[in-house]
N, C-alpha and C positions, 0 to 999 in steps of 0.2 A: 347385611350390607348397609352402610349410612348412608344419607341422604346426598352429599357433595358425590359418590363414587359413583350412584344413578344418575348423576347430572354429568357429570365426566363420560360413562358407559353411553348417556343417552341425547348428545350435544341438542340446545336448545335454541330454535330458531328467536332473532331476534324478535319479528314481528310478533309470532304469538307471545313473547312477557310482552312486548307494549299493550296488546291487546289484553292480556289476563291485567295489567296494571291499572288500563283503564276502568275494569271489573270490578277492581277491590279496593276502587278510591275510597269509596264509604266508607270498607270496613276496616283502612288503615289510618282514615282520617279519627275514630272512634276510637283505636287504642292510643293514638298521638305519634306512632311510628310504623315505619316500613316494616311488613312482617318478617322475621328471619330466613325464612322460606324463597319470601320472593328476591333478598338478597342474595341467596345462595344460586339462582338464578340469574342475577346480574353476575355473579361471578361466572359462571358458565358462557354467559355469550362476551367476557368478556373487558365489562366493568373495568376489575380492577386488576388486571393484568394490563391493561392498556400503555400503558405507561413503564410498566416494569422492562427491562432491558432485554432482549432476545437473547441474551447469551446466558440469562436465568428463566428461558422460557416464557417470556412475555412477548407483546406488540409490538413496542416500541413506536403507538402511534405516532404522528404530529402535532402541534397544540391543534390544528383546525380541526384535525381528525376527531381527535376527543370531544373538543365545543360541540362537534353534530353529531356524535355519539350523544352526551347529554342533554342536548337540546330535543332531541327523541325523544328522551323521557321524559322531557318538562314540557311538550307536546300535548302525552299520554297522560301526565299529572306533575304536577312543580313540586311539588310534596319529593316524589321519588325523582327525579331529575334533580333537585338538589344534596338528594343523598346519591345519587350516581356522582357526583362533582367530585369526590371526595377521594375517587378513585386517583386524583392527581395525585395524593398522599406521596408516591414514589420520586416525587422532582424536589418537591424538599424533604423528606426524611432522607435524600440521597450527601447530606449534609451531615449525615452520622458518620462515625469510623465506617470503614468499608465492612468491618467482619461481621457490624452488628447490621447492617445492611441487608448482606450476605442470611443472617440468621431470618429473618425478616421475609424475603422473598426467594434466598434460594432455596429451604424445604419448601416453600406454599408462594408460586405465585402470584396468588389470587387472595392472599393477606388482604384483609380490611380494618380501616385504620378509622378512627374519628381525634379529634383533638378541641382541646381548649385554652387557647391562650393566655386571654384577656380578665382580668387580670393578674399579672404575675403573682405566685403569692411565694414572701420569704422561704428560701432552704438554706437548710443548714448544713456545712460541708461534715462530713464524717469519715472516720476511717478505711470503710470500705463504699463510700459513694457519697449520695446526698440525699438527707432525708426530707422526703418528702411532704408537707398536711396544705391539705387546704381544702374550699371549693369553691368551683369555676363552673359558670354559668353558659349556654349554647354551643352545647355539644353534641352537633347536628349528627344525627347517623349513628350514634354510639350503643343502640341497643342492635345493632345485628354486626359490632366491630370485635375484632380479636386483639387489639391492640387499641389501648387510647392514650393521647399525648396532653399533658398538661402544663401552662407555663408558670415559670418557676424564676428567682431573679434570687441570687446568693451574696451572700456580704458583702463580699471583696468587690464588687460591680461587674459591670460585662468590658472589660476595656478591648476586645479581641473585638465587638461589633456593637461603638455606641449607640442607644438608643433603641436595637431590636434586643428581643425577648429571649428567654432559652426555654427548647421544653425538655422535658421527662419525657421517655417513653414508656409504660407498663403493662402487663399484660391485661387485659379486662377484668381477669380474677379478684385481683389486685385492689380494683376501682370500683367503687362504689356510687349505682347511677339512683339519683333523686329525682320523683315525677314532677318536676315543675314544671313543663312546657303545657300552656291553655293559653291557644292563642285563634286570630281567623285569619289569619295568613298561613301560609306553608307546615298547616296543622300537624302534619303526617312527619316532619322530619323529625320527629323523636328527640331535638333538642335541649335535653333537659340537662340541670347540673349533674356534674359529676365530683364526688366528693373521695380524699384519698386520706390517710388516718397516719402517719409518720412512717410511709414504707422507705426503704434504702434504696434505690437506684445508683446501680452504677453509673460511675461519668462516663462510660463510653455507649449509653442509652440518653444521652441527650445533646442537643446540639441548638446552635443560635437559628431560631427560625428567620429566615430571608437570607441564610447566609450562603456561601457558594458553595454548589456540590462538589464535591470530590470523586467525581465518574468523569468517563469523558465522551460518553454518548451525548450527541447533538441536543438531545429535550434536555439534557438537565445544565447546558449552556444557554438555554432559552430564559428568559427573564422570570425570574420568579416571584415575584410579585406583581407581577402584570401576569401570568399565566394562573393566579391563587384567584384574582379577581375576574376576569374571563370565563372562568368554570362556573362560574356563578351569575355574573350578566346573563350570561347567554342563557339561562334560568328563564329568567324576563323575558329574552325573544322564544324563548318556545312556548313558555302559558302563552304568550299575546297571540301568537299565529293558532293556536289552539282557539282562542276567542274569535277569531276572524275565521276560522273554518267553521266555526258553531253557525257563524252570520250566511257565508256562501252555502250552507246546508241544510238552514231550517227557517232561511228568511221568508221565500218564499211562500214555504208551509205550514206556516204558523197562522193561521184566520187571526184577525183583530176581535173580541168579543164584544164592542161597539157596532159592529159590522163595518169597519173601517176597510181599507184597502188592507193586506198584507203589508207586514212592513218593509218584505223584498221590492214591494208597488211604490214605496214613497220616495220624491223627490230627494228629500233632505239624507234619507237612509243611503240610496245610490250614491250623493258627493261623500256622505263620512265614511263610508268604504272604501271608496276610492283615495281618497285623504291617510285613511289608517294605511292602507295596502302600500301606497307610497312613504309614510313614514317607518314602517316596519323596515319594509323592502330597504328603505337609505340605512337606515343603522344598523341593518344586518350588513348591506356590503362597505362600509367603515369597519365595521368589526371585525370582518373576517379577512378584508383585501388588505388591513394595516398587519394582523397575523400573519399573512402570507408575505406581507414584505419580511417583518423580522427574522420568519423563520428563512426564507432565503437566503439572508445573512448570515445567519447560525449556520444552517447546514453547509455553506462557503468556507466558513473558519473565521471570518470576520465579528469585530465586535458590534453589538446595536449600539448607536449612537445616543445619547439620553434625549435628544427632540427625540427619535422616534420611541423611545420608553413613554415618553410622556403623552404621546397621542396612542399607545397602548392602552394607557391607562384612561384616557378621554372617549376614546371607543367605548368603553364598558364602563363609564359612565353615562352617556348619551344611549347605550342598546339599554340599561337597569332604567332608565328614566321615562326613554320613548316607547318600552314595552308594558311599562306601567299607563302611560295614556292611551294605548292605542286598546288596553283591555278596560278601561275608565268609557271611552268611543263605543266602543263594541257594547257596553253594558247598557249603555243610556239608549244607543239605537233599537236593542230589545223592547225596550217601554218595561211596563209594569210588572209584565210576566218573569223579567229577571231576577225581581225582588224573593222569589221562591227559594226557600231553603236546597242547598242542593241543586240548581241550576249552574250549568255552566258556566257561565255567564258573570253568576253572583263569587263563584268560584274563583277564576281567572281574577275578576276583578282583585280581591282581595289578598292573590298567590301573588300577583304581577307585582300590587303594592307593596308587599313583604320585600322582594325583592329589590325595590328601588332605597328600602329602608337601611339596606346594609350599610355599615361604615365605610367598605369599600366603596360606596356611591353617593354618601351624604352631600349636603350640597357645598362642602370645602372642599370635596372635589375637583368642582371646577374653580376654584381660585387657584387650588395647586397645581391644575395645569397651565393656566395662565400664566402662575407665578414661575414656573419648569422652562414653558417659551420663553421667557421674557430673562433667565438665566438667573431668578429670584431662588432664596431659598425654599424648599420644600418640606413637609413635614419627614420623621424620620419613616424610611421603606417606602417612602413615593421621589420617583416614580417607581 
């Protein structure tokens, strides 16, 4: 019996993977990726069917639903909460033909996908597809995926959707993954390049990423690139809240080795707690209350208007930013003892950072949303 059929026979409570995830931060941080195992475990409670349509046997969460599915596991470690994000995979591969969809999720709803976009690299059209070569660098999640996407830009140009990209879709066999990821951010996401050698892809394995799905289930009418970045902010609010639990649980048990007060005892420690807890707290409910209006509109029949795309997109900017200070807070109130390898603390810090690093939340960011109010042009796929 393989591994996936015990985990079907034997459903797996959430809590205990968060708790085994918390377990095996070390020893996932050490190989550079999620182990295969414990991915096959996120499929079980869930992961990556979340998304897939219930008429192929999946969830069919809501975008909030999923944010606090993931933000669970970037709680328990960012590392694996950034490879749970990915399970979005189904709202834009929902932009492929339907049959290859169909192939995709309806033998296996629990499909795991990773992808790499950025940068396109030339294909060449061919008789029976488009050949493939290249390699494409942070391809989060790709060593526990059955499916990896890479992007791809063909002679003739994209005239069907200026300015966004196309990918390939191939099987993992296919792809060839290279250990480049050494980093002290979100160590564990196994992000390394992935490299492809002149394979043929059929054209009906690739599709314009950001472009509109072709389902007619409510999430995959939900914004999708405001819902690619989301999955990924909200990264940032769970390491931070993970930093601020460290504080409410070991502040006051920590002895000063100066013979100081505890630093749960100190003035300055009580207001930057209380400061963090109210920054957090505000960007989580911007982030979550602006999802909840859009998807009210989705699930209405109504279109999201582009101001409200565009404070989609400012939400998860402001949560990737403020979850990055608010574990920057929590590290400095530690004092010295957070400088320890391996510390929580030293941890969070440097996940939360990773996090605010994304392109999704660079600091043009915020001029494009400003530029979006203000009815300016935006770069291309913002909002």
């Amino acid at each position: 019996m393989n591994k996936q059929s015990e985990l079907t026979e034997e459903p797996i409570v959430l809590d205990a993977v968060l708790q085994e995830v918390r377990d095996r931060r070390e020893e996932y941080e050490r190989l550079t990726y999620v182990h295969p195992d414990m991915i096959a475990k996120m499929q079980s409670v869930g992961v990556y069917r979340a998304l897939v349509p219930k008429s192929m046997g999946g969830d069919e969460l809501s975008p909030g639903e999923f944010c606090q599915l993931v933000e669970r596991f970037a709680e328990a470690d960012g590392s694996t909460g950034w490879v749970a994000s990915f399970g979005i995979a189904p709202t834009y591969l929902s932009a492929l033909p339907k049959k290859t969809f169909e192939k995709l999720y309806g033998a296996n709803r629990d499909t795991v996908f990773a992808g790499s976009i950025f940068p396109p690299q030339p294909a060449q059209r061919v008789s029976s597809g488009v050949k493939v070569k290249g390699q494409w660098p942070y391809c989060s999640g790709c060593m526990g995926a059955s499916y990896i996407g890479v992007g791809i830009k063909i002679d003739e140009g994209n005239n069907d959707a200026p300015g966004l990209p196309r990918m390939a879709v191939l099987p993992r066999e296919q792809v060839s993954i290279k250990h480049t990821w050494d980093t002290v951010g979100l160590t564990a996401t196994g992000s390394h390049d992935v490299a492809v050698d002149d394979v043929v892809v059929s054209e009906d394995w690739t599709f314009i990423r950001g472009a509109s799905s072709l389902h007619d289930e409510a999430i995959y009418r939900y914004p999708t690139m405001a819902f690619a970045a989301q999955v990924l902010a909200v990264v940032g609010l769970g390491v931070a809240r993970e930093a601020l639990n460290w504080l409410h649980a070991e502040a006051m048990n920590r002895p000063s080795i100066t013979g100081a007060p505890s630093i749960g005892a100190r003035p300055y420690v009580h207001e930057g707690l209380a400061r963090a807890e109210a920054k957090l707290r505000s960007a989580r409910s911007f982030f979550y209350d602006t999802i909840d209006e859009a998807w009210t509109l989705v699930v209405r029949g109504d279109a999201v208007p582009d101001e409200l795309k565009v404070r989609l997109r400012l939400a998860c900017t402001q949560a990737a930013h403020e979850g990055a200070e608010v574990a920057r807070q929590a590290y400095y109130m530690a004092g010295a003892s957070a400088l320890r390898r391996g510390h929580t603390l030293s941890r969070t810090l440097v996940d939360a950072s990773a996090v605010a690093q994304h392109a999704f939340f660079g600091m043009g960011t915020w001029s494009s949303a400003g530029a979006g109010f203000l009815g300016q042009n935006t770069p291309p796929g913002y909002p």
